[in-house]
C-alpha positions, 0 to 999 in steps of 0.5 A: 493480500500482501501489502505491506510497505517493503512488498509495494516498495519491491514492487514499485522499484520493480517497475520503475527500474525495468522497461515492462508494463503494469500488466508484467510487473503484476503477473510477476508478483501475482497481483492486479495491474491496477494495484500496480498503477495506484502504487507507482502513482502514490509513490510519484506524489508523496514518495515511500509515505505514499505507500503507507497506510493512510489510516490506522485501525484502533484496538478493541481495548482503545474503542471500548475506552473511548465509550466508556469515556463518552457514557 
């Protein structure tokens, strides 16, 4: 699935800046209409932050030093 930070912001001001619906916007970038709300809605709260990922997944290398640390 696309979601990197340009495609949600392409998408975001896509809807903000036309008179279409959710459900438009999304069939337009081929994505659900509910993806669509959950973006413009965090991009209200928190603006381009609200976009990024809340989490960062950590490397193989960086887990396996972390339990090697706590053996």
């Amino acid at each position: 699935m696309r979601s990197d930070i340009q495609f949600k912001l392409l998408v975001v001001e896509d809807y903000l800046t036309g008179q279409q619906g959710y459900k438009i916007v999304a069939s337009r970038h081929d994505i659900r209409w509910e993806t669509v709300r959950k973006w413009v809605r965090a991009y209200h709260a928190r603006g381009k932050a609200g976009l990024q990922r809340k989490y960062e997944r950590y490397s193989a290398a960086f887990r396996q030093s972390v339990v090697q640390r706590m053996c």
